[in-house]
N, C-alpha and C positions, 0 to 999 in steps of 0.2 A: 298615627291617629289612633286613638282609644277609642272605643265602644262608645256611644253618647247615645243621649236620648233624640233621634229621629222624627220628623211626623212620618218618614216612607225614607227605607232604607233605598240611595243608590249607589246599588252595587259597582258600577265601573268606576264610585270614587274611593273604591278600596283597593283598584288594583297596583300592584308593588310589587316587586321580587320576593311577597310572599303570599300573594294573594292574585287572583286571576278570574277574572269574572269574561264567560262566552256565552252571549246571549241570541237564544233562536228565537227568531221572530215569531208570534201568533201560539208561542206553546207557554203553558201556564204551570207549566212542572218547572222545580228546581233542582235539580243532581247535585248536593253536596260532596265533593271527595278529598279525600285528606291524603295526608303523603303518607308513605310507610318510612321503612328505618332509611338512615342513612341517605337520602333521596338529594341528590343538588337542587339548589333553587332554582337551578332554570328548566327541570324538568317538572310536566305537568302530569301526577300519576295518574296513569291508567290514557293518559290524551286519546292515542290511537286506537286504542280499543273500544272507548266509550263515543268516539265520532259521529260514531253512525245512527247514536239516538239523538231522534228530535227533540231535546229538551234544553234548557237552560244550564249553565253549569257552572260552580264555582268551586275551582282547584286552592287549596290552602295547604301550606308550607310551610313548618316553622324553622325547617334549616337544622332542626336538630333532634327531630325525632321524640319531639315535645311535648306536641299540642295538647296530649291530654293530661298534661299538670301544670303548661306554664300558658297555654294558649298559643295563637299565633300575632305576632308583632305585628302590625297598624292594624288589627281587626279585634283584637283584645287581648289584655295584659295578663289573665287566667282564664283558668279551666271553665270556672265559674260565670264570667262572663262572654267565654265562647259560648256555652250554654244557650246564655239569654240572645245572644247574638242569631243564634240558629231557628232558636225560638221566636224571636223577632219576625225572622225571612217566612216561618212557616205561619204566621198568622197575617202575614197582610193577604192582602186580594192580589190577583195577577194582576 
């Protein structure tokens, strides 16, 4: 799935083995986290560490250590449009 034009992104229809959306109920914060190098897709970085905050969070994986020139696959096809993808999530309303 490519980036498209939304009226309200939802997030659990991006979730894929490279994308991963865990949503806490009643909090209005979004944690963006990206994979570092060499990361497997079935690992969600940083999971156990970031647990313990009450907020929303979406784990992204491009599998290859990527994301910041080719994007991440079903959430957008470059850099450029992870951008607006991000930008997208920080301007809606909770």
């Amino acid at each position: 799935m490519s980036t498209q034009i939304l009226d309200k992104i939802r997030l659990s229809d991006f979730d894929s083995e490279y994308c991963f959306y865990e949503d806490e109920i009643g909090s209005d914060i979004l944690l963006i986290i990206f994979a570092y190098i060499n990361q497997p897709l079935s690992i969600k970085s940083h999971y156990h560490y970031l647990s313990g905050l009450r907020c929303s969070k979406l784990f992204l994986n491009s599998g290859r250590n990527d994301w910041y020139q080719a994007g991440v696959p079903s959430v957008a096809g470059s850099f450029s449009e992870l951008l607006d993808f991000c930008k997208r999530l920080s301007d809606e309303e909770p």
